[in-house]
Backbone as numpy.savetxt, mean C-alpha at the origin, in Angstrom:
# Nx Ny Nz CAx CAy CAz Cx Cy Cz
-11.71 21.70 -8.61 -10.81 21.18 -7.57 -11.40 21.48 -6.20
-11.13 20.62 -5.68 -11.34 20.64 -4.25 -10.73 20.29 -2.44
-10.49 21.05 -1.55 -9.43 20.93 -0.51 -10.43 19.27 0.30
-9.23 18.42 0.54 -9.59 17.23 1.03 -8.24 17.12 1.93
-8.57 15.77 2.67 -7.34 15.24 3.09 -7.08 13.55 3.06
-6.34 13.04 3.24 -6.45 11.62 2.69 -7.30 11.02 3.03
-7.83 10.83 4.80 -8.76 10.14 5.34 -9.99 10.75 4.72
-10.12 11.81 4.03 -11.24 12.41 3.92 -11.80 11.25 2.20
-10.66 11.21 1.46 -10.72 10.89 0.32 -11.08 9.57 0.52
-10.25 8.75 1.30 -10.90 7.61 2.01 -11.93 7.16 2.37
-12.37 8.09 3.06 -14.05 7.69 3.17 -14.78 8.25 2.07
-14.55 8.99 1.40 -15.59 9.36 -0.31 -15.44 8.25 -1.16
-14.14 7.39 -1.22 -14.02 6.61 -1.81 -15.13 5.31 -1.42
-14.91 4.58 -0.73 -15.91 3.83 0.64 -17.38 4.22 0.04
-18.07 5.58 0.16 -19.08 5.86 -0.10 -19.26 5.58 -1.20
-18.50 5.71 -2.05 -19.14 6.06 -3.30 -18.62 4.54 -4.07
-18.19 3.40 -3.58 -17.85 2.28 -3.82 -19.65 1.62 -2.83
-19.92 1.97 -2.17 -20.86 0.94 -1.22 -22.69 1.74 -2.27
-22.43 2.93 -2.75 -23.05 3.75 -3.45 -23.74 2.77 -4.88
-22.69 2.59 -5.59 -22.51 1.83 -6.63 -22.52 0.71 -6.61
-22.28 0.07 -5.42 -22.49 -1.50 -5.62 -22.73 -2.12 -4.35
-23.94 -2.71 -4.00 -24.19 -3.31 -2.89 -24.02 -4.38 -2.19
-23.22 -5.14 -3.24 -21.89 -6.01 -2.46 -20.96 -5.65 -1.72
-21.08 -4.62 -2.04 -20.03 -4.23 -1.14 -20.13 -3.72 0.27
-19.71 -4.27 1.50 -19.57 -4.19 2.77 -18.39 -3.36 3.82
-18.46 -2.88 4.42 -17.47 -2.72 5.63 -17.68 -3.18 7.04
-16.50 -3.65 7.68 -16.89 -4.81 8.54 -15.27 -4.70 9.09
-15.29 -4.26 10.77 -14.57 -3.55 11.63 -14.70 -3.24 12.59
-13.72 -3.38 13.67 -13.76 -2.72 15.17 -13.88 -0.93 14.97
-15.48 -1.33 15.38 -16.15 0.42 15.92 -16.58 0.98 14.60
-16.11 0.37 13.22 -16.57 1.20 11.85 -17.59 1.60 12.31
-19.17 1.28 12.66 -20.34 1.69 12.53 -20.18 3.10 12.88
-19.35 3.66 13.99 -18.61 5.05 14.51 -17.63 5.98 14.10
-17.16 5.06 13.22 -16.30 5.76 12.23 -15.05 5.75 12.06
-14.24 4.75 13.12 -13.55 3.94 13.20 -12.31 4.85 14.05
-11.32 4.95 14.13 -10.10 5.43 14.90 -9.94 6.84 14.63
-9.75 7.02 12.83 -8.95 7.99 12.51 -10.65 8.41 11.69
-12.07 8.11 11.66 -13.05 8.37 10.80 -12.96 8.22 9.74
-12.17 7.44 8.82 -12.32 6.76 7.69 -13.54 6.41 7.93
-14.44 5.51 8.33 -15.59 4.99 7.85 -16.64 6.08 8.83
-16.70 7.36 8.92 -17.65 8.33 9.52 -18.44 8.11 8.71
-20.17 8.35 8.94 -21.31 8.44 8.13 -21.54 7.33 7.61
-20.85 6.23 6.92 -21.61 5.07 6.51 -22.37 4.42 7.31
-22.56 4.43 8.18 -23.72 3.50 8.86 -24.94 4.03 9.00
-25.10 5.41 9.02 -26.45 6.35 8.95 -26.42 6.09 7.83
-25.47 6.01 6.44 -26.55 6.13 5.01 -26.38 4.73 4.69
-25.69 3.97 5.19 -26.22 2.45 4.55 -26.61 1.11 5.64
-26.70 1.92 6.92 -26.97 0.83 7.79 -25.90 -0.14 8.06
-26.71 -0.33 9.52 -25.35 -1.45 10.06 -25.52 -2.76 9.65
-26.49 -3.17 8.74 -26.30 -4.34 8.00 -25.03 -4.18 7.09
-24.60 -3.03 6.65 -23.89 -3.13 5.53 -22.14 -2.44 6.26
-22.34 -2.08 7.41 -21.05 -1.24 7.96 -21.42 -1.85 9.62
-20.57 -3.03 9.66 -20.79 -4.16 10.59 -19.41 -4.13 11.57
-20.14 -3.27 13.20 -19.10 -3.83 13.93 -18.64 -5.61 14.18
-16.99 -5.56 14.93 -17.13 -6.90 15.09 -16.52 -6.71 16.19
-16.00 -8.13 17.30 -15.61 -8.05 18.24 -14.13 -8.03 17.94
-13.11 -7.76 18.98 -11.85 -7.58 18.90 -11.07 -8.83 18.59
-11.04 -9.50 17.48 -10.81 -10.25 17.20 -10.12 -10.01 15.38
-9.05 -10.22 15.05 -8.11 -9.65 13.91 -8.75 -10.96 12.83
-8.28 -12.24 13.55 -8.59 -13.39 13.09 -10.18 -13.84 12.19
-10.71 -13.72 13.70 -12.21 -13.46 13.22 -12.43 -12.74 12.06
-12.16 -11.54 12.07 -12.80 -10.25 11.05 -12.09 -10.98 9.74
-11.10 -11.36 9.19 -10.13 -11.92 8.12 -11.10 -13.28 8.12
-11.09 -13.87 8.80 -12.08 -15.08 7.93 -13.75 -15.22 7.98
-14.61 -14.06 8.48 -15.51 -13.72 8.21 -15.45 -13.08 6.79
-14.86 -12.22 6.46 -14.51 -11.56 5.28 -14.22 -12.18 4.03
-13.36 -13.83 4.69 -13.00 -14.22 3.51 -13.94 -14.82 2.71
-15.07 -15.40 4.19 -16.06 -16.26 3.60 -17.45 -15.20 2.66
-17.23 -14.13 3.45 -18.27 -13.05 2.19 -17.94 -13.08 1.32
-16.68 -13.04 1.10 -15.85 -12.63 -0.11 -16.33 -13.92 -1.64
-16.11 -15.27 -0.85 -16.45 -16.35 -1.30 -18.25 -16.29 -2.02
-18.56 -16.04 -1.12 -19.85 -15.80 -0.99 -20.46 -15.35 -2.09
-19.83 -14.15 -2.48 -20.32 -13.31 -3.97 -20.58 -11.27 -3.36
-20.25 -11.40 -1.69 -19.66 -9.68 -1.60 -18.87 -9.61 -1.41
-18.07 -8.30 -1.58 -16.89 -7.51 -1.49 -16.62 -6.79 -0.42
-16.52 -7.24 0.67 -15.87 -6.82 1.84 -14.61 -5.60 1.94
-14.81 -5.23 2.48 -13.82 -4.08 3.16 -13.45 -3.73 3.79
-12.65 -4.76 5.36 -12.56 -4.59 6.35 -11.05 -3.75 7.01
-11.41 -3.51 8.03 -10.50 -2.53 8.49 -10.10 -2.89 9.55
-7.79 -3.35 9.84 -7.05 -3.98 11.13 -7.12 -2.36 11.50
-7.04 -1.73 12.48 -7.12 -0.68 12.91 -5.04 -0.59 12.81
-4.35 -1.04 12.99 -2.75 -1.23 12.81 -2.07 -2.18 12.39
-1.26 -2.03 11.52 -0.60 -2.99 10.88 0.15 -4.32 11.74
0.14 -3.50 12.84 1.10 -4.85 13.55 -0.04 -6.09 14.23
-1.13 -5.38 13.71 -2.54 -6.42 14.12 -2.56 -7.56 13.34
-2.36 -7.49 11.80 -2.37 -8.29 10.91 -1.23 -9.92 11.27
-0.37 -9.76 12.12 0.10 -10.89 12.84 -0.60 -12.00 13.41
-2.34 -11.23 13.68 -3.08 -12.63 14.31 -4.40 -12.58 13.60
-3.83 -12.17 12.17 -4.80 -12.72 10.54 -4.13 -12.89 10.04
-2.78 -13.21 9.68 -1.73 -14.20 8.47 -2.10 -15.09 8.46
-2.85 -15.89 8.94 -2.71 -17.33 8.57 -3.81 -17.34 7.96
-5.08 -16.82 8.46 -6.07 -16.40 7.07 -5.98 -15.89 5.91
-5.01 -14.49 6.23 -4.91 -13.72 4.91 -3.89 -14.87 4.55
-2.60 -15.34 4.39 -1.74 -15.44 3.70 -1.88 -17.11 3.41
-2.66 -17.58 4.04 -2.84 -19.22 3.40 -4.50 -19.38 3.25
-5.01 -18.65 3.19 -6.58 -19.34 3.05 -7.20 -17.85 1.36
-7.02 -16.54 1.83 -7.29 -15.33 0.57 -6.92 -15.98 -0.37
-5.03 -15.65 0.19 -4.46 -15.60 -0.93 -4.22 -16.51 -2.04
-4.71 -18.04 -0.81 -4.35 -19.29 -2.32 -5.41 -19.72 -2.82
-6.89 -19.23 -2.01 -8.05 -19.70 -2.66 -8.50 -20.03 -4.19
-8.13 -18.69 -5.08 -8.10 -18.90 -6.50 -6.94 -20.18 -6.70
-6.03 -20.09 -6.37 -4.92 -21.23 -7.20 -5.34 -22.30 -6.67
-5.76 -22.52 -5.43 -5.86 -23.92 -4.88 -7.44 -24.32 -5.42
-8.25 -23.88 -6.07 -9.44 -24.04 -6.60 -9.45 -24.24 -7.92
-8.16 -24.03 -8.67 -8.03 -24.08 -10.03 -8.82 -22.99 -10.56
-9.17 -21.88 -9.90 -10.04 -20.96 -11.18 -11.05 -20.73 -10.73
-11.60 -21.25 -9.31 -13.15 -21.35 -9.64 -13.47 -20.93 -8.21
-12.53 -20.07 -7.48 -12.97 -19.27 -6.55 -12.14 -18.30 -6.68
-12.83 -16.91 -6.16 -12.21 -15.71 -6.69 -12.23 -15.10 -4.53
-11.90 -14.13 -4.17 -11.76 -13.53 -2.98 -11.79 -12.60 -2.94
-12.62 -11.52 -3.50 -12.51 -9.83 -4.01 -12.70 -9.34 -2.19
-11.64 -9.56 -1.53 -11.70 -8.60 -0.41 -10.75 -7.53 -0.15
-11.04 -6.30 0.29 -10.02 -5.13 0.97 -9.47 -5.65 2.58
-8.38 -5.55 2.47 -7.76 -5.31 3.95 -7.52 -3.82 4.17
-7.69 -3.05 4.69 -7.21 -1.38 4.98 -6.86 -1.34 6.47
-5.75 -1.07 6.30 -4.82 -1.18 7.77 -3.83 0.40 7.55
-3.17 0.46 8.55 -1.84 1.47 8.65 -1.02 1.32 9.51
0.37 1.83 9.07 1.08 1.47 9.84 2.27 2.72 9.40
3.51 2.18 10.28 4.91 3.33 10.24 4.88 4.16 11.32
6.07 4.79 11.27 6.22 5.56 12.87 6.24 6.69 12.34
6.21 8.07 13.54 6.09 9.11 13.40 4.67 9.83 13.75
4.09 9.49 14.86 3.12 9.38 15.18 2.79 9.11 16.72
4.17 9.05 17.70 3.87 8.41 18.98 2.91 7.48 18.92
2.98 5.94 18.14 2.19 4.86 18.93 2.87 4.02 19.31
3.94 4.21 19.73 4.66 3.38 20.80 4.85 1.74 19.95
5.55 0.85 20.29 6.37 -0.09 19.56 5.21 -0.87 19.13
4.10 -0.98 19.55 3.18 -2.17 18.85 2.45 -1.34 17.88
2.38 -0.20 17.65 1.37 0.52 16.73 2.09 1.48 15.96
3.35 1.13 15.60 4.27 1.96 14.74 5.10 1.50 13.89
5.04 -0.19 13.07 5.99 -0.87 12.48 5.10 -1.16 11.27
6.30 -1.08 10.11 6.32 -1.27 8.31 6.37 -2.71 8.38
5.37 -3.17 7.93 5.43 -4.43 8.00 4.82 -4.79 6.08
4.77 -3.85 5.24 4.45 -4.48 4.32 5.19 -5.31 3.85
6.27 -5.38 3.50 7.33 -6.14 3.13 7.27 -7.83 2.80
6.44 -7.70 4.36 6.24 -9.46 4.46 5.14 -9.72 3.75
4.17 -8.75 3.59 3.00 -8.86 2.96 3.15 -9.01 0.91
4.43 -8.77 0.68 4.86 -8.69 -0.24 5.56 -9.96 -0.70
5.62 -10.74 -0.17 6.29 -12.18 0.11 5.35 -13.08 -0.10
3.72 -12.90 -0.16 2.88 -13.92 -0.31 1.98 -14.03 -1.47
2.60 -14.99 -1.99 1.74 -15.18 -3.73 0.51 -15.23 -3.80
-0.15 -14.40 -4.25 -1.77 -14.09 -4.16 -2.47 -12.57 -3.57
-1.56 -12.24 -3.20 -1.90 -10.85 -2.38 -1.02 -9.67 -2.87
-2.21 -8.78 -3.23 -1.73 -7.29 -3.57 -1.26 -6.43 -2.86
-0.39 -5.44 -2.79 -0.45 -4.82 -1.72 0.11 -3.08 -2.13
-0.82 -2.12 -1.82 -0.89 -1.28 -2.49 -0.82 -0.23 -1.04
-0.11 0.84 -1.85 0.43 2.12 -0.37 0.34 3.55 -0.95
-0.69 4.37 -0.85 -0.89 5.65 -1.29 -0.24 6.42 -0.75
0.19 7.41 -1.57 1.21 8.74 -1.06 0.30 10.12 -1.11
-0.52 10.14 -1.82 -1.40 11.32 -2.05 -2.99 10.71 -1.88
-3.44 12.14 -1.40 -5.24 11.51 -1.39 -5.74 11.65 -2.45
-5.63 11.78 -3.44 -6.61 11.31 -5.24 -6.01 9.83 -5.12
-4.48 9.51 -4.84 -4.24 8.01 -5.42 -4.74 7.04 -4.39
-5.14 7.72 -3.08 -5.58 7.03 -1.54 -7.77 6.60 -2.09
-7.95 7.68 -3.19 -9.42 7.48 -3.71 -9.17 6.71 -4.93
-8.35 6.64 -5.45 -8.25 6.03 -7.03 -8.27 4.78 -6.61
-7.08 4.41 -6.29 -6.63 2.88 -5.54 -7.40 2.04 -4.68
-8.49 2.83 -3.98 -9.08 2.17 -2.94 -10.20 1.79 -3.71
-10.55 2.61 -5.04 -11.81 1.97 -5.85 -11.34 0.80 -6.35
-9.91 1.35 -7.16 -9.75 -0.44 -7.88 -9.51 -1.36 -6.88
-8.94 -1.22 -5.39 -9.01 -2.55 -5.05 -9.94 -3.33 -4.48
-11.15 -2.38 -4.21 -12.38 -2.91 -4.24 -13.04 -3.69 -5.37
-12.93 -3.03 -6.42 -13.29 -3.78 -7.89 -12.29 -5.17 -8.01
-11.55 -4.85 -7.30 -10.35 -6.10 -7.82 -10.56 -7.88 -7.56
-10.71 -8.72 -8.19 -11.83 -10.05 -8.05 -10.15 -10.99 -7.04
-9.22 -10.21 -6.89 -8.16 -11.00 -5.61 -7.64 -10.16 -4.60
-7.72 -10.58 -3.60 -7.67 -9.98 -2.19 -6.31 -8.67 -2.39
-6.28 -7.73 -1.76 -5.73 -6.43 -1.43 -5.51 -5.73 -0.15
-4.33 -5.63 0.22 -4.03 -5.24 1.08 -3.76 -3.47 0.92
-4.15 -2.87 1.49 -4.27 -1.24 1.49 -3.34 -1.27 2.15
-2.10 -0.39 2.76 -1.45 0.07 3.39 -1.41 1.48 3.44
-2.35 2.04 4.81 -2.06 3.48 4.73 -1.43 3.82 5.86
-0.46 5.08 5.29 0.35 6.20 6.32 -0.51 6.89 7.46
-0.41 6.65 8.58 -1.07 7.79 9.27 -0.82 9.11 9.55
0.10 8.92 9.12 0.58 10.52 9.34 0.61 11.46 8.14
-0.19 10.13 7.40 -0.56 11.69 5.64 -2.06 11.40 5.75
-2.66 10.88 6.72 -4.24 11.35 7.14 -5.13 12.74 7.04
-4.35 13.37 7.47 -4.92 14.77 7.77 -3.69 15.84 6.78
-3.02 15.51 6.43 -2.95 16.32 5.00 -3.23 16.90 4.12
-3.68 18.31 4.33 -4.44 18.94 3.11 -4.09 18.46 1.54
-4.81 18.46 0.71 -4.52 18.77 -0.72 -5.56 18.75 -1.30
-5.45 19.85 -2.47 -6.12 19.46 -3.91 -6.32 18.77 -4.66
-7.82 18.24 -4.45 -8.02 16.85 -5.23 -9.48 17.37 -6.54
-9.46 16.22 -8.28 -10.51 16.84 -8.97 -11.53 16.61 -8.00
-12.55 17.67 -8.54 -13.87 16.80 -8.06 -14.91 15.39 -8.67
-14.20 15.23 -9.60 -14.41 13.51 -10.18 -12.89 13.10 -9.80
-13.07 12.07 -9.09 -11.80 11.19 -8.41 -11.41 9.92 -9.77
-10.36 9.67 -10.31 -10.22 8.79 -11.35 -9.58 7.98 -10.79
-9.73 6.85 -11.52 -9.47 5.71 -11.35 -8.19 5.72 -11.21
-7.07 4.83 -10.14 -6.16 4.38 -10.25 -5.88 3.63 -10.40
-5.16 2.53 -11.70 -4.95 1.28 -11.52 -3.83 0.97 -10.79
-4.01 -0.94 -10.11 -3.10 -1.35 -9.80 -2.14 -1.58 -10.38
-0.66 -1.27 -9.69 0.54 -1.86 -11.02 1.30 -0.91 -11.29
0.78 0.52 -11.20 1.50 0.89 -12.35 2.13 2.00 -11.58
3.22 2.70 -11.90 3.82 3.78 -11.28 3.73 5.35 -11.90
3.67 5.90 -10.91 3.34 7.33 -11.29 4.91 8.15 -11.73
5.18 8.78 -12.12 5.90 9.71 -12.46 5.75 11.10 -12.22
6.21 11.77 -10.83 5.04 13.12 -10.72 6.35 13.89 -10.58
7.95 13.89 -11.37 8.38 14.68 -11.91 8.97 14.43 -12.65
9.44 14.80 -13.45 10.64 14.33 -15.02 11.72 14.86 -14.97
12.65 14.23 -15.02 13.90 14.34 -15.20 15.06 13.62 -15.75
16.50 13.68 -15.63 16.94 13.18 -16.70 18.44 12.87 -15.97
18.36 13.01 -14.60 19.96 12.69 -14.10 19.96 11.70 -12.99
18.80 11.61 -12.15 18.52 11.08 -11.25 16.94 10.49 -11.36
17.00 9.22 -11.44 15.23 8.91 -10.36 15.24 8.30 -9.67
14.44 8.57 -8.08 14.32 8.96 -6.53 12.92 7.51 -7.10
12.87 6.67 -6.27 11.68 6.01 -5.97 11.20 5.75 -4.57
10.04 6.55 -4.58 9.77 6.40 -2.84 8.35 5.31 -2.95
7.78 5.49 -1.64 6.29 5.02 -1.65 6.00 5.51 -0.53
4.52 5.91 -0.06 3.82 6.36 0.72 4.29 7.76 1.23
4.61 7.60 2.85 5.14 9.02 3.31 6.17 9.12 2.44
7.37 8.80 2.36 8.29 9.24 1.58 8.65 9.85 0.27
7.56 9.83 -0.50 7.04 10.19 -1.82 7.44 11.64 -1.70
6.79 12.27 -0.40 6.62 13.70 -0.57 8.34 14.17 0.10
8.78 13.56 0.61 10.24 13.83 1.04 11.11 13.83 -0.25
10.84 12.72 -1.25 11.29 12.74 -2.29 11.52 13.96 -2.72
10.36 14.23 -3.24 10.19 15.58 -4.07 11.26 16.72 -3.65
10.50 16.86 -2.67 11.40 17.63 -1.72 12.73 17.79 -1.74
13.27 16.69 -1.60 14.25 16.06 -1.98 15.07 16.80 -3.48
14.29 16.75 -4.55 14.33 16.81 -5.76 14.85 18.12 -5.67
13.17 19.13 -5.15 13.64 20.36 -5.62 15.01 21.32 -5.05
15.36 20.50 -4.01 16.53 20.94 -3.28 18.02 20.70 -4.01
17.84 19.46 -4.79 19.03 18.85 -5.67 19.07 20.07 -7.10
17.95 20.11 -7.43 17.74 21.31 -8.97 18.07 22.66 -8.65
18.36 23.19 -7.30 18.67 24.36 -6.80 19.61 24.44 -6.56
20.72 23.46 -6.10 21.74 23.63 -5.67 22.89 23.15 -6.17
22.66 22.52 -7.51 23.31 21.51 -7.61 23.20 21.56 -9.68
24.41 20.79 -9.92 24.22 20.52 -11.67 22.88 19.46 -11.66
22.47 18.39 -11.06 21.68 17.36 -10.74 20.58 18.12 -10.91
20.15 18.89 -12.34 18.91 19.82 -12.11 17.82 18.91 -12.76
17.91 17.97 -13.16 16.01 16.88 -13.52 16.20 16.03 -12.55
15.50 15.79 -12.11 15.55 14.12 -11.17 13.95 13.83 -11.74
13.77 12.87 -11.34 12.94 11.73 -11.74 12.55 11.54 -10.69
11.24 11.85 -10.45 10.29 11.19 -8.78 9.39 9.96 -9.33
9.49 8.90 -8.92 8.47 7.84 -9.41 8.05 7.24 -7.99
6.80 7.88 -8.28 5.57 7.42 -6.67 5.14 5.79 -7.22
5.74 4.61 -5.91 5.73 3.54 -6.18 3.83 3.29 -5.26
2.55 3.59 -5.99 1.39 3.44 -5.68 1.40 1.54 -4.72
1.68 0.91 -6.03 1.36 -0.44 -5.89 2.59 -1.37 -5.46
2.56 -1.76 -4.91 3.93 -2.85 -4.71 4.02 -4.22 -5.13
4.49 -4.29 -6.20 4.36 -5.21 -7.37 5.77 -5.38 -8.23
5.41 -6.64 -8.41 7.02 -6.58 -9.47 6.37 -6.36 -11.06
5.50 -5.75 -11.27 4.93 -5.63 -12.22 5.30 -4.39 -12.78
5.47 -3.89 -11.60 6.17 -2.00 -11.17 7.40 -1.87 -12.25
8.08 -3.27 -12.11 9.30 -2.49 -12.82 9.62 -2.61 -14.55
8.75 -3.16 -14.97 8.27 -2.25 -16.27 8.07 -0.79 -16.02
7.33 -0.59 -15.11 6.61 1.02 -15.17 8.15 1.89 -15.29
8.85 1.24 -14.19 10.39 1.80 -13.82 11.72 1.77 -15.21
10.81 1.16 -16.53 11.71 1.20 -17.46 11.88 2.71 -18.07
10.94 3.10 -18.52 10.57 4.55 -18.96 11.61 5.73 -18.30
11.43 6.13 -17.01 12.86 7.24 -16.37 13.94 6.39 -16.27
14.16 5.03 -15.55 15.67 4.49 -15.61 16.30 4.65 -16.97
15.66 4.04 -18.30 16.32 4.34 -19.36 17.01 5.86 -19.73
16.51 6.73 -18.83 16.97 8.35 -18.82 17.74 8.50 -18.39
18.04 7.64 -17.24 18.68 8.77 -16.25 19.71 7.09 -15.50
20.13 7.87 -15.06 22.18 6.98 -14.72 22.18 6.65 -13.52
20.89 7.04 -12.39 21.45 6.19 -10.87 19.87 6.10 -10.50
19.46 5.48 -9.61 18.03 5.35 -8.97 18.43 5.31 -7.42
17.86 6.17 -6.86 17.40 6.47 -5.24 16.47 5.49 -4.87
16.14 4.72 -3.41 14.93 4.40 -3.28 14.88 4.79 -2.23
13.64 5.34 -1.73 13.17 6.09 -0.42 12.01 5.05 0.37
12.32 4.35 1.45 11.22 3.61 1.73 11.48 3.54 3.89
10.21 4.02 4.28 10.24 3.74 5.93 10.45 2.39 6.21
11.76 1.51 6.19 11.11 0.00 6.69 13.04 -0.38 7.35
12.74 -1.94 7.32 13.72 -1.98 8.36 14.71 -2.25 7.43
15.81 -2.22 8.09 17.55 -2.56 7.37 17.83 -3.84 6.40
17.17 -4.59 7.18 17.28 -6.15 6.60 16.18 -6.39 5.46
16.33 -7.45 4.72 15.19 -8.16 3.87 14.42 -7.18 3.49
14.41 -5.78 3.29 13.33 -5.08 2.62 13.67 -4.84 1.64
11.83 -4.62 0.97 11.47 -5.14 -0.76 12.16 -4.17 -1.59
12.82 -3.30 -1.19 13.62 -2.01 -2.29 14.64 -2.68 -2.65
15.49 -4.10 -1.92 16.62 -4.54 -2.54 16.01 -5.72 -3.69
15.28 -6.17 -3.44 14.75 -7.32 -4.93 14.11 -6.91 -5.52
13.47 -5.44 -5.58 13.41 -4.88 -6.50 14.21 -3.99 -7.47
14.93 -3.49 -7.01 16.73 -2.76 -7.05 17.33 -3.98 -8.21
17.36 -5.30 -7.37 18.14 -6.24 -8.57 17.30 -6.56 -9.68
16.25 -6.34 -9.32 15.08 -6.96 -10.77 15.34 -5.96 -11.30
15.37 -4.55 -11.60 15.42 -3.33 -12.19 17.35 -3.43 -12.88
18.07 -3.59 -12.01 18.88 -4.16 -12.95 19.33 -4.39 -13.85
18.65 -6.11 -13.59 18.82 -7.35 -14.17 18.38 -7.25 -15.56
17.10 -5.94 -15.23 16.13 -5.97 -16.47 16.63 -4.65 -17.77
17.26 -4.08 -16.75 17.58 -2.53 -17.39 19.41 -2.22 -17.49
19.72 -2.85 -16.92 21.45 -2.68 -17.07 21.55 -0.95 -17.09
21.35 -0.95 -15.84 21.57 0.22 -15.46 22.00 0.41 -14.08
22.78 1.57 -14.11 23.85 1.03 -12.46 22.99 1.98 -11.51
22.91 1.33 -10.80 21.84 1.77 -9.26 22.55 1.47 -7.71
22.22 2.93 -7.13 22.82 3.00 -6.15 21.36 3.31 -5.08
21.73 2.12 -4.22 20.28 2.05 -3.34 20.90 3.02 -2.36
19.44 3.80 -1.67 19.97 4.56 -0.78 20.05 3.99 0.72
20.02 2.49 0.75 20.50 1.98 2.03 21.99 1.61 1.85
22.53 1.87 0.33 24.06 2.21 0.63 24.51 0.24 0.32
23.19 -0.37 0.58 24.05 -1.98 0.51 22.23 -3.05 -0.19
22.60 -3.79 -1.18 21.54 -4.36 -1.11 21.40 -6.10 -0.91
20.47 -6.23 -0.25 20.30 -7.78 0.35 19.69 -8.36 -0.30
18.97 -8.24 -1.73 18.43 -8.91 -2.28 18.85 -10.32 -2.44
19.99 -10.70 -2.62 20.74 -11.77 -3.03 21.41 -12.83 -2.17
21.43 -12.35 -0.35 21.66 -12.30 0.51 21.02 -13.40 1.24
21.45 -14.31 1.64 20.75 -15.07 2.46 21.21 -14.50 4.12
19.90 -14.64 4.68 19.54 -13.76 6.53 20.27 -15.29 6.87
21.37 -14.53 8.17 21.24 -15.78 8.98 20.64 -15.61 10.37
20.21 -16.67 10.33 19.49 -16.67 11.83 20.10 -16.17 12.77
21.13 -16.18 12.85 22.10 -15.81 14.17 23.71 -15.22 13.47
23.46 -14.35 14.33 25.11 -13.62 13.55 26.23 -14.56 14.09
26.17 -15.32 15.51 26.94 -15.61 16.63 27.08 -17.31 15.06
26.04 -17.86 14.88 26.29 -19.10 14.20 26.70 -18.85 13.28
26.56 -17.69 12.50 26.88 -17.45 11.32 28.24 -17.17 11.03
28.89 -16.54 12.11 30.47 -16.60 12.44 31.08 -17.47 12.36
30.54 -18.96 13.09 31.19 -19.69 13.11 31.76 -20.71 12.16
């Protein structure tokens, strides 16, 4: 075992993905330097700036340069320095990545990384502090995957490099510099699937990213104080409706489900997933926003919607 921290795992991952396969690229404002938070430190001394390619400040640009490598036959790995950047690459990522395979019938693939971050708690002020996966979760063709720990921030970032359809990384900045104990062979994480990193039998808590570890937390405070002594922590890695199979295994245990997620009030993905879990499990669930919108049509205007 060995003391790391997420960004640290981040860039071992990176290395040891560009190590193994020389398709593979990084391509980013300032990467060659190591980028904001040094996720990409040292790659450009050991693989050159052919292969760890600044670009100009341009979100757009970097997303359809990428897409066309991607096309190409390398595996790109580019990096929005903030999530709220990805607003002026949607129309690349979310109509050109993501439908390439379907709109080709089969016969184009897009194996690219997006690695961005986002969420508050961090003083970056209103443009560099918003959860925006949600929407990213809304577009058919695109993965979108959110580490809570640095082994699953190295596991995850290999498979979504290996992965032959575009991936969206979503990392926390504020579990960057987080100590922990990680092996010293990093294993694979697949996409999809959910972790279980406590067992229990009265409650399971589903968080993702920062909130994972509040969970817990969470947990061991409920087993101390309380009859509520198993709860069920299930670290949601991947954000997928594929997930809620994974979510059959503790719901079948246990009689209510928590969900723990940083995002906004409205339209977020914990309520259509909440009803798919359900629908699927007939099991009674109490979301911890207290109300769920899955089913809910937004109206544009509360003032029209009154009327």
């Amino acid at each position: 075992m060995a003391e790391t921290t997420t960004i640290g795992a981040i860039n071992r991952a990176l290395a040891e993905a560009m190590r193994g396969d020389e398709r593979v690229i990084v391509l980013g404002e300032d990467v060659a330097e190591g980028g904001p938070f040094t996720a990409t430190a040292g790659l450009a001394e050991e693989f050159g700036v052919s292969r760890v390619i600044n670009t100009p400040i341009s979100e757009a640009a970097i997303t359809g340069v990428a897409i066309g490598a991607a096309q190409a036959g390398l595996r790109p790995v580019l990096e929005i320095m903030y999530v709220d950047f990805l607003t002026l690459a949607l129309d690349q990522l979310a109509n050109a990545a993501a439908k390439a395979h379907f709109m080709s019938g089969g016969q184009l693939t897009v194996p690219l990384v997006v690695r961005t971050q986002g969420g508050a708690g961090h003083r970056g002020a209103a443009q560099h502090s918003q959860s925006l996966e949600s929407w990213l979760t809304h577009v058919p063709g695109l993965k979108v995957v959110m580490p809570s720990r640095a082994v699953d921030a190295a596991g995850l970032l290999a498979s979504a490099i290996a992965d032959s359809n575009p991936v969206v990384f979503v990392e926390c900045k504020t579990l960057y510099f987080r100590k922990e104990q990680v092996p010293d062979e990093l294993p694979a994480v697949p996409i999809g699937e959910a972790a279980v990193l406590r067992e229990g039998r009265d409650v399971t808590i589903v968080a993702l990213s920062r909130l994972v570890h509040d969970a817990l937390g969470a947990a061991e405070r409920l087993a101390a104080v309380s009859d509520l002594a198993a709860c069920d922590d299930c670290n949601e890695p991947a954000i997928e409706r594929m997930l809620v199979a994974e979510l059959r295994r503790p719901a079948d245990r246990t009689t209510e489900e928590l969900r723990w997620e940083s995002l906004v009030a409205l339209g977020r993905l914990d309520g259509g997933l909440s009803n798919e879990t359900l629908r699927l499990l007939g099991t009674l669930i109490n979301s911890a926003s207290a109300t769920s919108y899955g089913e809910r049509a937004m109206p544009a205007s509360v003032t029209i919607a009154a009327m």
